[in-house]
N, C-alpha and C positions, 0 to 999 in steps of 0.2 A: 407676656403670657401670665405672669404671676396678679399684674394690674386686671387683666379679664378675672380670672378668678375669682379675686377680693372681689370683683363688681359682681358678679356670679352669685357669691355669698350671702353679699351684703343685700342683695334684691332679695332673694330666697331667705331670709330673716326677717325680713321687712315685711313680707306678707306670708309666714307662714302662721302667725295667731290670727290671721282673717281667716285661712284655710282650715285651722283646728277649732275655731268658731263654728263654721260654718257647721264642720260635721259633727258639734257637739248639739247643732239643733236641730239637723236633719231628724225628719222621723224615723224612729227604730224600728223593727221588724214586731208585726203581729201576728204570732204563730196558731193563735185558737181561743179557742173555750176554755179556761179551766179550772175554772170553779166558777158553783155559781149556790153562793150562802143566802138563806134561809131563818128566821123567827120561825120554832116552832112552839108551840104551849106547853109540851111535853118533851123530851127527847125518850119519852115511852112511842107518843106517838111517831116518832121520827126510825125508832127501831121498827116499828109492826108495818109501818108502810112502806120505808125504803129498804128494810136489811129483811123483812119475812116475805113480805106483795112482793115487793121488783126485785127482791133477789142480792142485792147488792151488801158484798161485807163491809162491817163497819173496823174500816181502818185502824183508830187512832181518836183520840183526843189532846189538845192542848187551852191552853191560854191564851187570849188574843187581846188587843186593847178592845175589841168590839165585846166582849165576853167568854166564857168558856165553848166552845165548837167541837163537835162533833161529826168526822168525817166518813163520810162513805164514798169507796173507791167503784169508778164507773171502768175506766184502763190507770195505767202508768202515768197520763197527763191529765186528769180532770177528775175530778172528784163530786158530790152536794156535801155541802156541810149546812150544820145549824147550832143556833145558838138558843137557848132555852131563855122561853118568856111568857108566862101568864096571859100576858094579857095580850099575847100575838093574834089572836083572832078579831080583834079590833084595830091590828095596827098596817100599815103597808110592810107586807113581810119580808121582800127581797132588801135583804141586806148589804149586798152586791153582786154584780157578772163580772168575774173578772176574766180579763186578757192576759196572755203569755205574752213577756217581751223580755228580751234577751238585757238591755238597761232601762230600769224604773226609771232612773234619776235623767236619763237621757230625755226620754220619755216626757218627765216631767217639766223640764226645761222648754222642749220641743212647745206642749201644750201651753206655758206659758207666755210664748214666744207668739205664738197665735193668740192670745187675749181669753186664753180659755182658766179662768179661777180655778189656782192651784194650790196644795200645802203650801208651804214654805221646806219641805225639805223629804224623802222616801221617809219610809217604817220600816220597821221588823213584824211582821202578822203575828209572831209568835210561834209560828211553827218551823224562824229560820230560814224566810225568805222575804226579802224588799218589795215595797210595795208602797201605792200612794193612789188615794181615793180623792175621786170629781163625781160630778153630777150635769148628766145630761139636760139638752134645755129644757124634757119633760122631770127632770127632778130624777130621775133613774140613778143611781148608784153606781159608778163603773170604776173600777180598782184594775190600775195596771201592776203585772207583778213576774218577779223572773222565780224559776225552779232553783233556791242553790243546793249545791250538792250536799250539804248539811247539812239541808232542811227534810224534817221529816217525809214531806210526797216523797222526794227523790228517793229516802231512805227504804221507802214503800216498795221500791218497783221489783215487779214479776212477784208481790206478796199479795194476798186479799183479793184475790181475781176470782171468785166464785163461779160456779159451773151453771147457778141458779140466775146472774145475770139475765133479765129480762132483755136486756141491750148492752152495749161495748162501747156505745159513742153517743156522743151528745152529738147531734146533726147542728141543732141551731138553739139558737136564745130566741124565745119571742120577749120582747119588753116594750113594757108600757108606753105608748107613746097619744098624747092629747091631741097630737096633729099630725098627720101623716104629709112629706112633702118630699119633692125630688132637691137632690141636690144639700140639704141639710146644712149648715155651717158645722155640727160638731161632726158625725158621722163620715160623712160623704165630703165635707171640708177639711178641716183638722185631721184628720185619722183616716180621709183615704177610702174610705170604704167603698165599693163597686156596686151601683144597681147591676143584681142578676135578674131581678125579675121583679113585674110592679103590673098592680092589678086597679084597673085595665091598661093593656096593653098600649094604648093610644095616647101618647104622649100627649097630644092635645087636650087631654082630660085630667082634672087631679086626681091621682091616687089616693085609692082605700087601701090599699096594701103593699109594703115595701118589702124584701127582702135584700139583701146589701151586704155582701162578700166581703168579708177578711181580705186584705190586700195578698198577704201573705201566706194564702193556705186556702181551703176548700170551704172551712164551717163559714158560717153567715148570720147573722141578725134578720128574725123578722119587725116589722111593726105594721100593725093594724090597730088602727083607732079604737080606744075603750073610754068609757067611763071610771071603769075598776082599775085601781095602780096595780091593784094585784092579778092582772092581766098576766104580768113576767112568771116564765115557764120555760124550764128544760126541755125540750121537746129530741127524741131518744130515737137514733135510727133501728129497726127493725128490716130484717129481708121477708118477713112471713106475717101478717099482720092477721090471719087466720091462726096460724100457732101462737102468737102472743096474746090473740085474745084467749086461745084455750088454754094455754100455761095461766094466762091470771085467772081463767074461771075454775078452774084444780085448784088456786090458793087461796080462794075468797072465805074469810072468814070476818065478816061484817063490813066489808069494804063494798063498796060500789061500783058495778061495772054495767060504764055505760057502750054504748051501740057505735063502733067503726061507721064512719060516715067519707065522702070522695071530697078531696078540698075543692078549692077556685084555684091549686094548682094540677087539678085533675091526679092525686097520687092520695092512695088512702092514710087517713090521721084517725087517732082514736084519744080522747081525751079526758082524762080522767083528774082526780083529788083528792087530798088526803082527809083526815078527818077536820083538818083547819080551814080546811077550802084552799088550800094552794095549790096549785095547777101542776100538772105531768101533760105531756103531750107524745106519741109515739106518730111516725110517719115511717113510709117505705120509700128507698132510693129513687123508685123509678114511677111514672106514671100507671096508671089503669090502663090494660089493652083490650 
């Protein structure tokens, strides 16, 4: 009995660093949207657009290796921040969209492991949470990163929730994409992501327009073919897309408000910018009846 054992053992040893391999490359969980940073020219202009127009209080500021950032809180998991730059209205201003995930470094590994150019090792953002920044094939910014409890957001929650919020959630990321295609190697290969929906409908045909589900969660990425890298926008769920127009037309004080129009996913979008030209987007849950 004692000889089965040992042999019992000794198998169970022998392969238990391919097991713990294994799950150190498996991909991690990707829970959302949560943050998505911003080049602005001013962070005057980043107060009068995001914390007076959409309502949104501004959290916090720290240090980052990217530069000093300033955050404004959307809920408890997602924020915009920005970083102050002169000459941001000549530059590609999304600085990154970042993903929740429960291990960066896993994360990291994982992406490596797949052939996708990685650091050499996670960060600290500066606000006390891990993190490590790639680039999509369009060149897009995309920073995986976990919430720790140390770190400032967390230290934020149930604080800075304004009643003035124009929206509560980031519904989706649009980001810049130079080619729209099904199936993707980084997206929809690497990282899993789900065609929810792709315009036109007819797989026989190439898509103008992708949308691609979080594996792990409801929010999504859109892409639609641009010109402009500054295409990438927060795009902000709304229940009332009649009251949110009229809530921002009560706040307009030199700002610009343009005309609610029905997508090509038949649900009303309204899409507006700030004084830099950087993109907002609002959309309603449901379709037009």
């Amino acid at each position: 009995m004692r000889k089965y054992i040992k042999q019992i053992i000794s198998i169970f040893l022998l392969f238990t660093p391919l097991w713990v391999h294994g799950q150190e490359t498996a991909r991690p969980k990707v829970w959302g949207i949560a943050r998505m940073t911003y080049l602005v020219s001013d962070f005057k202009v980043a107060r009068e657009y995001y914390g007076d127009f959409l309502g949104f209080d501004e959290a916090f500021s720290y240090n980052s290796p990217m530069g000093r950032v300033l955050s404004f809180k959307i809920n408890d998991r997602q924020f915009l921040e920005f970083i102050e730059d002169k000459e941001a209205q000549t530059k590609t201003r999304l600085v990154a969209v970042w993903f929740e995930t429960d291990e960066p470094e896993q994360m990291r590994r994982y992406l490596d492991k797949c052939k996708i150019p990685v650091p050499e090792s996670t960060l600290d953002d500066g606000a006390g949470n891990g993190y490590f920044l790639v680039h999509d094939p369009s060149g897009v910014p995309v920073a995986f990163m976990n919430y720790s409890e140390k770190g400032l957001h967390v230290k934020s929650k149930g604080k800075c929730l304004s009643d003035r919020r124009i929206s509560e959630r980031i519904h989706h990321a649009g980001l810049y994409s130079n080619k729209v295609m099904d199936n993707d190697p980084f997206y929809a290969g690497a990282l899993g992501f789900i065609t929810m929906w792709r315009y036109p409908e007819d797989i026989a045909q190439k898509p103008d327009m992708m949308y691609l589900q979080i594996p792990d969660c409801i929010e999504n990425i859109e892409h639609y073919p641009s010109s402009d890298p500054n295409f990438s926008h927060p795009c902000f769920l709304v229940t009332d897309m009649q009251q949110t127009v009229y809530t921002l037309k009560s706040r307009l004080k030199g700002q610009t408000l343009s005309k609610p129009k029905i997508g090509r996913g038949n649900r009303w979008l309204l899409n507006l910018s700030n004084a830099d030209k950087t993109k907002v987007e609002f959309t309603e849950p449901y379709t037009v009846r």
